[in-house]
C-alpha positions in Angstrom: -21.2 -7.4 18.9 -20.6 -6.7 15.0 -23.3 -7.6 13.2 -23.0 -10.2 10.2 -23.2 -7.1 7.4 -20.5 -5.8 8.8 -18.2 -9.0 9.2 -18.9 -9.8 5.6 -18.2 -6.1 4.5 -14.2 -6.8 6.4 -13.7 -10.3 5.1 -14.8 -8.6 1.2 -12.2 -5.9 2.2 -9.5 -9.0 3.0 -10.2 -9.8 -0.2 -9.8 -6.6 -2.0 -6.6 -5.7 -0.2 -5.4 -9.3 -0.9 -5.9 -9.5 -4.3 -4.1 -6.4 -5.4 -0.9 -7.6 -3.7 -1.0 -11.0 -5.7 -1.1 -9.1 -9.2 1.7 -6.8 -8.4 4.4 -9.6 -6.5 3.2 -11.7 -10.0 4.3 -8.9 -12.3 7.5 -8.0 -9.8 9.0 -11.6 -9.5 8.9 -11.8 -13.2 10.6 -8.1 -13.9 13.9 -9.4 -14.5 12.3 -11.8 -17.2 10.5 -9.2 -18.7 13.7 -6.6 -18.6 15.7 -9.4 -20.4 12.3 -10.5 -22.7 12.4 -6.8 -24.0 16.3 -6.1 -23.9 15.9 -2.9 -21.6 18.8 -1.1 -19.3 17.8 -0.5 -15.8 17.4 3.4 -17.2 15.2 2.1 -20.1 13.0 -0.7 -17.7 13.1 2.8 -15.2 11.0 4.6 -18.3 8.8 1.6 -19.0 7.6 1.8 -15.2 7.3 5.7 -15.8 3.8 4.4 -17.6 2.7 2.9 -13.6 3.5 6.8 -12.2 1.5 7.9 -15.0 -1.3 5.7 -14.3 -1.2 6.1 -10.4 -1.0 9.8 -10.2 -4.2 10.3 -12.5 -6.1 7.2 -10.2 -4.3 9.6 -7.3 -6.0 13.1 -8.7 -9.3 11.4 -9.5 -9.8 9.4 -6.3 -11.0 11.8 -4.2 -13.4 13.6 -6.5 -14.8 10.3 -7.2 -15.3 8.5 -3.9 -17.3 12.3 -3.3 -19.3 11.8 -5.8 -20.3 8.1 -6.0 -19.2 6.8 -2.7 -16.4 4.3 -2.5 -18.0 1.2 -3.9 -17.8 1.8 -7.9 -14.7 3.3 -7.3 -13.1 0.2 -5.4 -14.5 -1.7 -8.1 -13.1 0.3 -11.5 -9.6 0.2 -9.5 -9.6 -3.2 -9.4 -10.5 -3.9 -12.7 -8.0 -2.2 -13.8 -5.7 -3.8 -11.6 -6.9 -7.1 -13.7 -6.5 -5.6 -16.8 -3.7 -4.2 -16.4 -2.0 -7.8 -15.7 -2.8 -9.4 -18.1 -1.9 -6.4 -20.9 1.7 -6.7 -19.0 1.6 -10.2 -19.8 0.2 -9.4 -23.7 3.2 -7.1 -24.0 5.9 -9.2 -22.3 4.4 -11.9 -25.4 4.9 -9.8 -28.4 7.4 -8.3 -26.6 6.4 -4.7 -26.7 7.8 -2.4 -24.5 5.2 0.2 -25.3 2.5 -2.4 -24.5 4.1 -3.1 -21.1 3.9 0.7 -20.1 0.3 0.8 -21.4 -0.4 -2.3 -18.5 1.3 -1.0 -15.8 -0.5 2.7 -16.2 -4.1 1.0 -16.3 -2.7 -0.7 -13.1 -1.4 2.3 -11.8 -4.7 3.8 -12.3 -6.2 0.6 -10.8 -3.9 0.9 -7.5 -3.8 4.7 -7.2 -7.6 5.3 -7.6 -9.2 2.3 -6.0 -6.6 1.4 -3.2 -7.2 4.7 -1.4 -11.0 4.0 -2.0 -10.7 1.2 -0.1 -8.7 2.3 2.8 -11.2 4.8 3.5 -13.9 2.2 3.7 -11.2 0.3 5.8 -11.4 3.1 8.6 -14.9 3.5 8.1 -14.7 -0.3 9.6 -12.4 0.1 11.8 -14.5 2.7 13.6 -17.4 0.7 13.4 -15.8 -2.1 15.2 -13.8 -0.6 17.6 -10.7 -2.8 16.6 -7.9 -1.8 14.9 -8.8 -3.4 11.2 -6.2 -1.5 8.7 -3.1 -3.4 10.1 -4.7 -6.4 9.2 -6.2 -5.3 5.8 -2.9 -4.1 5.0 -1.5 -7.4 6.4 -3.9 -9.3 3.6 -1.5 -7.3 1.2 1.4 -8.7 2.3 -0.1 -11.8 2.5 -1.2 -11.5 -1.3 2.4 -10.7 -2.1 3.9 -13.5 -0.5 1.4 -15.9 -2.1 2.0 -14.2 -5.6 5.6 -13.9 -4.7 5.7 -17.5 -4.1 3.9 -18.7 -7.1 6.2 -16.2 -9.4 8.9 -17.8 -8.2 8.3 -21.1 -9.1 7.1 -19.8 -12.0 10.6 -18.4 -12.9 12.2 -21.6 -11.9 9.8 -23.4 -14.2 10.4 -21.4 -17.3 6.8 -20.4 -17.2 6.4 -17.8 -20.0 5.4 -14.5 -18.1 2.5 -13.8 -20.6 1.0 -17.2 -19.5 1.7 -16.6 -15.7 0.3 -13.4 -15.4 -2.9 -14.6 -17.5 -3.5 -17.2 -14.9 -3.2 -14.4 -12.2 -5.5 -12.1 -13.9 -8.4 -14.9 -13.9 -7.8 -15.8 -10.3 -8.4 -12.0 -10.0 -11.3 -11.5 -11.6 -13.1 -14.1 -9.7 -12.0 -12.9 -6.3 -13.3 -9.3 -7.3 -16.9 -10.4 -8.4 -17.3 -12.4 -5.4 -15.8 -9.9 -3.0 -17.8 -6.7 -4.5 -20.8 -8.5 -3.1 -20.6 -7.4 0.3 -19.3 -3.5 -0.3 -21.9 -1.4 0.6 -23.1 1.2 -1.6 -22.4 4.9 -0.4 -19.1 6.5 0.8 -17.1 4.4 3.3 -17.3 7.0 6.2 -20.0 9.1 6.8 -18.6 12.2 8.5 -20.4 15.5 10.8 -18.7 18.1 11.8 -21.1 18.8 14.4 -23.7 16.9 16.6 -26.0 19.4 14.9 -25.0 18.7 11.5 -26.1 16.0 9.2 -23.3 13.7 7.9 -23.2 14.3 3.7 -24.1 11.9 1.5 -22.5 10.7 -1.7 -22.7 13.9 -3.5 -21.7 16.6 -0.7 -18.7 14.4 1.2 -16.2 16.8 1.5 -12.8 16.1 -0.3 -9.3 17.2 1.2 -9.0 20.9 1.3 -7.1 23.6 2.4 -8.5 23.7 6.2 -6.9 19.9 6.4 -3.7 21.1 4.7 -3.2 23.8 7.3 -3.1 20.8 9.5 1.3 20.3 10.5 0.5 17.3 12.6 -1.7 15.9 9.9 1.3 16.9 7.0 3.8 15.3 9.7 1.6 11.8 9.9 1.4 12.0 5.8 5.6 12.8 5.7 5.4 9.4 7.7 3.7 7.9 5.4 5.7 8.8 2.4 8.9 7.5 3.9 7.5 4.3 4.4 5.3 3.7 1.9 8.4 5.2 -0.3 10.6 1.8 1.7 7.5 -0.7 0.5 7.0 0.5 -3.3 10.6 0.5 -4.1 11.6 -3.4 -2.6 8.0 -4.1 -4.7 9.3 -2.6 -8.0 13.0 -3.0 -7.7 14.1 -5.9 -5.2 14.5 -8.9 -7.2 16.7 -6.9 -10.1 18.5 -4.7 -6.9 19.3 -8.5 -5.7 20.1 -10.0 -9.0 21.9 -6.8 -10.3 23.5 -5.7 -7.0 24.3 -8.9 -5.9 24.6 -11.2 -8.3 21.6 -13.4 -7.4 20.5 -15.2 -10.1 16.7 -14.9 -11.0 15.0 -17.5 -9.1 17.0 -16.5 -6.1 15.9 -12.9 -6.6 12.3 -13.6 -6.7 12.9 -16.0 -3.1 14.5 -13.0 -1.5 11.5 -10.9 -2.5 8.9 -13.6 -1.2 11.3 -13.0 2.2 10.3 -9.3 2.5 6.7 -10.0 1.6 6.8 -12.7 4.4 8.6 -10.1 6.6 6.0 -7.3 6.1 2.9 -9.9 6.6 4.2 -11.0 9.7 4.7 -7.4 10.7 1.1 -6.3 9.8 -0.8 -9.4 11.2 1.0 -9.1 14.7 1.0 -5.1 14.5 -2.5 -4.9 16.6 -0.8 -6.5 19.8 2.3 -4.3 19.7 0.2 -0.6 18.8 -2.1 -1.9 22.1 0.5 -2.5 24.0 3.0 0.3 23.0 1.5 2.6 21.1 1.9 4.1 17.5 4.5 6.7 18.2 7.1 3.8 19.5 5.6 1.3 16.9 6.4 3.8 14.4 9.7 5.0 15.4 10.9 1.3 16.2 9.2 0.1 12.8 11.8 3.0 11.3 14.7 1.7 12.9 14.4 -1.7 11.9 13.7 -0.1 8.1 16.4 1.9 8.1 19.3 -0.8 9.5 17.9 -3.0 7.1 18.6 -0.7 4.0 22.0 0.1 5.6 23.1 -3.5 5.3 21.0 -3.9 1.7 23.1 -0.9 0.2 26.6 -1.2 2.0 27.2 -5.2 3.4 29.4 -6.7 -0.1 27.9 -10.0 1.8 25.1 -11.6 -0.5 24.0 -13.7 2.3 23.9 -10.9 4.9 21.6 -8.8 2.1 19.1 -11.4 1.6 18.7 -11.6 5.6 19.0 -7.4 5.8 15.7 -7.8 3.9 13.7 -9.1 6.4 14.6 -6.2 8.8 13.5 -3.8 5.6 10.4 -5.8 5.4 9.4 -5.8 9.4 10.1 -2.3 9.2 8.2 -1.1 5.9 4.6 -3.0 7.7 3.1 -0.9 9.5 4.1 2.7 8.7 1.4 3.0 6.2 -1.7 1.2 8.2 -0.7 3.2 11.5 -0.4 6.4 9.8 -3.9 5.9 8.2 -5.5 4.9 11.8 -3.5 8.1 13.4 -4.8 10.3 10.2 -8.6 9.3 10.9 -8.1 10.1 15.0 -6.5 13.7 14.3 -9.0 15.8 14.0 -12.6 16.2 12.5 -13.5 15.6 9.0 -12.1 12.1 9.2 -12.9 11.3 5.1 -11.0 14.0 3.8 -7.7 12.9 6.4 -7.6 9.8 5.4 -8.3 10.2 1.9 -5.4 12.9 2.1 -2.8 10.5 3.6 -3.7 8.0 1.6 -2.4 9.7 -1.4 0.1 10.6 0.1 1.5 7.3 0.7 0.3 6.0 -2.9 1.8 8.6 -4.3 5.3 7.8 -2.3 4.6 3.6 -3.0 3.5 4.2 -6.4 5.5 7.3 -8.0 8.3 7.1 -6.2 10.0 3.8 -7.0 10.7 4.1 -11.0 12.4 7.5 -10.1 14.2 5.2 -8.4 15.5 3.5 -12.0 17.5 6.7 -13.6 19.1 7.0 -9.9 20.2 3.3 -10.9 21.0 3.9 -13.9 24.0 6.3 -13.1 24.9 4.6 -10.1 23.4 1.5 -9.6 20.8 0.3 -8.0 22.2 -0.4 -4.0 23.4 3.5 -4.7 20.0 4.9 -5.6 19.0 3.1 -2.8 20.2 5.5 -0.4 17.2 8.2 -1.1 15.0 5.5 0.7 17.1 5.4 3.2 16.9 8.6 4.1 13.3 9.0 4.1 12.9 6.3 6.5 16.0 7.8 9.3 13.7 10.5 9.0 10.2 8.5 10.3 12.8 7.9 13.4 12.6 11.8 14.0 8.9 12.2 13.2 7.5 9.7 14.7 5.6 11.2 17.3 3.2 12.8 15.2 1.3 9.6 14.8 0.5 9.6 18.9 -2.6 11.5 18.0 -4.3 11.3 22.0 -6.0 14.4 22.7 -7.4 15.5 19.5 -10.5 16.3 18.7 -12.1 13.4 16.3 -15.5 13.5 14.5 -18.4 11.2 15.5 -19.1 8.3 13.2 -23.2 8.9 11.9 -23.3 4.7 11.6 -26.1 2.4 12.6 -23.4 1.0 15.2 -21.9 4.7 16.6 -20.3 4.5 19.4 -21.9 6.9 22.0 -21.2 10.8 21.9 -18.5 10.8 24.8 -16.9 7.3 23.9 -13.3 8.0 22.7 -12.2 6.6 19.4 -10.7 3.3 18.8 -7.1 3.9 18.4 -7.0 6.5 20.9 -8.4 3.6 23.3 -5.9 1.3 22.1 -3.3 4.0 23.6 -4.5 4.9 26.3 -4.6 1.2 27.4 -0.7 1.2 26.4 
């Protein structure tokens, strides 16, 4: 029976996770807008998003350190912030227009996204081991579900004529209110509380161990996180490029761009909400390597079909694939071995890095040869996931006990390893 602490501390995390994808499918639906508002090339909009690489790897590098040092709730609530902020300065410098200004919005939410996003997966599996239940599907699921709602609203926005500096202001209000209200039921303290041994007490705030070497030296763990960056790689770049790769690559015009985007958010929702059911009943390897497949065909048809109409529907299979490579990886990085903050904090990077970095590489690439072209490094990170996918079958290994109120007893196996075994 989960206690009502713990059900508020999962619907707050709903929240969190949700609220993060409605600020960036605001700014993304409106990137053609603000492309054409500031008179960039794809090379030159490719530098402006440089400024959200910038941002994410120093969230990235500092993450860690401080989730070890002040536990995950400040940390969550900083990132967010600067998730807010950073919306509305894109909106301030889509206004003036300032391209500068624009870069300066999208590092704070780079920073925002980088630093408190992998806080708050590692509170997510801190949960999800509590309960027993596989939660990170469905927090990541609330993403998606932002996305689509954000996706949906920047699309009428386009449609309308809505100026992007007022849209995003709107967005960045909603925001703020859905922060203070969900920030109420984070606990204080680091999200999991790990021991090593029976005999050793689980470290508090200032002594949580961050990702070293001894997880480094771990291949299955560095094939799970290889997993991650393919498909988190798949998700960042349709969030950062899809509506101009639809409107430049296939002559969509802006509003149709934005609809084709709200598809794959819809797409990558429905894959995350119903991912639970098919990882009980399959498992993650064959989720993994089927939610590659269906990834990879889709970007086949995205990059090669000349067919506008068979594009648009290629982007659902990209979506369905993209869901649940990240969540699952996350679940299979917290069963594979002891030390379960500094795993998951590790292949959370990982995959922030790959959704968050990657993509505006992605821009020179499409500047010298078009976007569908550059699109072909995705795909070949994801055919990879096809060949690595059974690293995420982590049965067998040895996890760490969880030193909760709720623990489960010392010879009870984890949750996802129960899910599989039951598959």
């Amino acid at each position: 029976m989960i206690d009502r602490a713990v059900r508020r501390r999962r619907q707050a995390l709903f929240l969190l996770f949700f609220l993060p994808g409605i600020a960036l499918s605001s700014w993304v639906t409106r990137t053609p807008d603000v492309r054409d508002r500031l008179g960039l090339s794809t090379g030159q909009m490719g530098l402006v998003l440089f400024g959200l690489s910038v941002g994410s790897m120093i969230g990235i590098l500092c993450s860690g350190r401080f989730v070890s040092r002040f536990g995950t709730r400040p940390v969550i609530a900083l990132g967010t912030l600067l998730i807010v902020v950073g919306t509305a300065v894109i909106g301030a410098g889509s206004a003036v227009p300032s391209a500068p200004l624009v870069t300066a919005g999208l590092c704070l939410f780079g920073a925002g996204m980088g630093g408190g996003e992998v806080a708050v997966n590692v509170d997510g599996a801190d949960v999800e081991r509590i309960t027993g239940t596989a939660v990170l599907p469905t927090l990541h699921g609330c993403f998606s579900l932002g996305t689509v709602v954000g996706g949906a609203a920047g699309m009428a926005a386009t449609a309308a004529a809505v100026p992007v500096s007022w849209h995003l202001a709107v967005v960045a209000l909603v925001a703020s209110g859905m922060l203070v209200h969900a920030m109420r039921a984070v606990p204080a303290g680091i999200g999991i509380s790990i021991s090593t041994a029976p005999s050793t007490p689980a470290p508090g705030p200032g002594t949580a161990r961050r990702p070293g070497p001894q997880v480094w030296r771990d291949r299955k763990l560095l094939l799970i996180g290889a997993i991650v960056l393919a498909m988190a790689l798949a998700e960042g770049a349709a969030n950062d490029w899809l509506p101009l790769l639809m409107v430049d690559g296939h002559g969509l015009d802006a509003a149709m761009g934005s609809l084709v985007y709200v598809g794959f958010a819809a797409a990558m929702t429905l894959g995350r909400f119903s991912g639970s059911y098919f990882l009980g009943r399959f498992g993650r390897a064959t989720v993994v390597r089927a939610s590659a497949v269906s990834g990879a065909v889709g970007l086949l048809l995205v990059i090669f079909s000349d067919n506008a109409f068979v594009a648009a529907t290629a982007v659902l299979f990209w979506g369905l694939g993209a869901s649940l490579g990240f969540p699952v990886a996350l679940s299979a990085a917290g069963d594979s071995g002891p030390d379960q903050t500094a795993r998951v904090s590790l292949v959370a990077i990982i995959g922030y890095v790959a959704f968050l970095v990657g993509p505006p590489a992605l821009g020179f690439l499409g500047d010298h040869y078009g976007l569908r072209s550059a699109m072909v490094a995705v795909l070949v990170f994801v055919a990879s996931a096809i060949l690595i996918a059974p690293a995420a079958d982590t049965r067998g290994r040895t996890t760490a006990a969880v030193d909760v109120p709720h623990q489960s007893p010392p010879d009870a196996k984890p949750a996802g390893q129960r899910r599989e075994d039951r598959a």
